[in-house]
C-alpha positions in Angstrom: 0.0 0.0 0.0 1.3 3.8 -0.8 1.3 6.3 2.3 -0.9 9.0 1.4 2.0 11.4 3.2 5.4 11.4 4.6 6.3 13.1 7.3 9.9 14.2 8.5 10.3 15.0 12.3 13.6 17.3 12.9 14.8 17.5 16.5 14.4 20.7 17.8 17.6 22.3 18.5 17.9 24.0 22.2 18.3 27.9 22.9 22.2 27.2 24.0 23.0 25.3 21.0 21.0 28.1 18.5 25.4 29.0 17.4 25.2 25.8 16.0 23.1 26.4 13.3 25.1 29.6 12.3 28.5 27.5 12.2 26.7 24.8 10.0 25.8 26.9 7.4 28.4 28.6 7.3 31.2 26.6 4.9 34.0 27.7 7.2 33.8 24.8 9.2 35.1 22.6 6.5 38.5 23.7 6.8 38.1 24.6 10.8 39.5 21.8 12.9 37.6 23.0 15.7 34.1 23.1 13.8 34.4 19.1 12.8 34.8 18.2 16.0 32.5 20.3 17.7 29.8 18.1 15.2 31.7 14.8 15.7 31.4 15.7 19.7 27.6 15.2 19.2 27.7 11.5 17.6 30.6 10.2 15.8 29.1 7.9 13.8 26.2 9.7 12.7 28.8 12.3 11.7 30.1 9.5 9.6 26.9 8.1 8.5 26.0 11.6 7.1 29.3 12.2 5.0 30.3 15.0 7.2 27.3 16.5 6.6 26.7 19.5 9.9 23.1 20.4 8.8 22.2 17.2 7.9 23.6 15.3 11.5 21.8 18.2 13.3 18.4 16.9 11.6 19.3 13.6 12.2 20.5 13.8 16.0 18.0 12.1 19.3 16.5 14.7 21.1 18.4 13.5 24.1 21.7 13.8 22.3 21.1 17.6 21.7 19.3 17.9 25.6 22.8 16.7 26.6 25.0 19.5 25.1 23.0 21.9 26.1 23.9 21.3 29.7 27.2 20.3 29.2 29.6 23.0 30.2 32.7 21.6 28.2 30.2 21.4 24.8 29.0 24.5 25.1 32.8 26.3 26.0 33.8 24.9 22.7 30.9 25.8 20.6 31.2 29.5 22.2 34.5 29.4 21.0 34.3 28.1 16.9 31.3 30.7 17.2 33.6 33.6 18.2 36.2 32.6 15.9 33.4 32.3 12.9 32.0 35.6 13.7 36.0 37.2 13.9 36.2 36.2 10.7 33.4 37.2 8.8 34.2 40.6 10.0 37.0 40.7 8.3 39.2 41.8 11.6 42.6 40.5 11.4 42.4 39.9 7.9 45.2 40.4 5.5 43.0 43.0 3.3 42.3 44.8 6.2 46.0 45.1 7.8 47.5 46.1 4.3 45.0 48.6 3.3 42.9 49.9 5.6 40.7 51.3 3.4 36.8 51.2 4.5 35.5 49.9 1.6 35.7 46.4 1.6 36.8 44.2 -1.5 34.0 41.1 -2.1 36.0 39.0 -4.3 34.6 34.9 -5.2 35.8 32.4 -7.1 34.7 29.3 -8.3 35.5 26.6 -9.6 33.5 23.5 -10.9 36.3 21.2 -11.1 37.0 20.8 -7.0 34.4 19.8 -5.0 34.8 21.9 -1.4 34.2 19.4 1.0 33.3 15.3 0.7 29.4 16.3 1.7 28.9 19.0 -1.2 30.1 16.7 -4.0 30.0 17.9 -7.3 29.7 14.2 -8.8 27.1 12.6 -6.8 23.2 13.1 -6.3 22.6 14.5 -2.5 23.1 13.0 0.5 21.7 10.1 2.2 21.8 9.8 6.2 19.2 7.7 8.2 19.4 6.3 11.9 17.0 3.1 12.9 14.6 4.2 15.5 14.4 1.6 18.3 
């Protein structure tokens, strides 16, 4: 028999882990030692079962898994700490622009490229991402 719908349930993230979202969609955290494992912190092998995947292990983590962190002192010190670091460098202070030319217009430059894929989660060769966890 075909369900007539399909419905997705999505933890529901806790007000002391709201920085999280902002580092996982942020593509910084693919090159930010700290980021991975802040994520791998949460479950390491969902992380793995996800490809790496931040937004996609936070829709796949137990409630209880995410209640945990946001009591755990030692979670959220590190999460407070990629966040700070993210938000330092999307403002551009420290940066090499910045120190050379101290000009206050900022230069938005982007490149990209189709031949390198940025991290193993955004491939360019593959169809999306597959992550599921048995519910027991």
């Amino acid at each position: 028999m075909k369900p007539i719908r399909t419905f997705k349930v999505h933890p529901s993230l806790p007000e002391p882990l709201a920085p999280l979202l902002h580092i996982a969609y942020n593509l910084r955290w693919s090159w930010d030692h700290a980021a991975i494992e802040l994520f791998r912190r949460l479950d390491r092998d969902l992380w793995e079962t996800c490809g790496h995947n931040p937004v996609l292990l936070l829709g796949n983590l137990e409630q209880g898994i995410l209640e945990a962190a946001a009591a755990d002192d030692s979670f959220l010190a590190h999460m407070r700490g990629v966040a700070e670091t993210l938000d330092s460098y999307l403002s551009g202070q420290g940066a090499w622009y910045t120190r050379e030319h101290h000009q206050a217009d900022r230069l938005l430059v982007a490149y990209f490229s189709a031949e390198f894929g940025l991290t193993e989660c955004l491939s360019i060769f593959e169809e999306g991402s597959v992550c599921w966890r048995e519910i027991t």
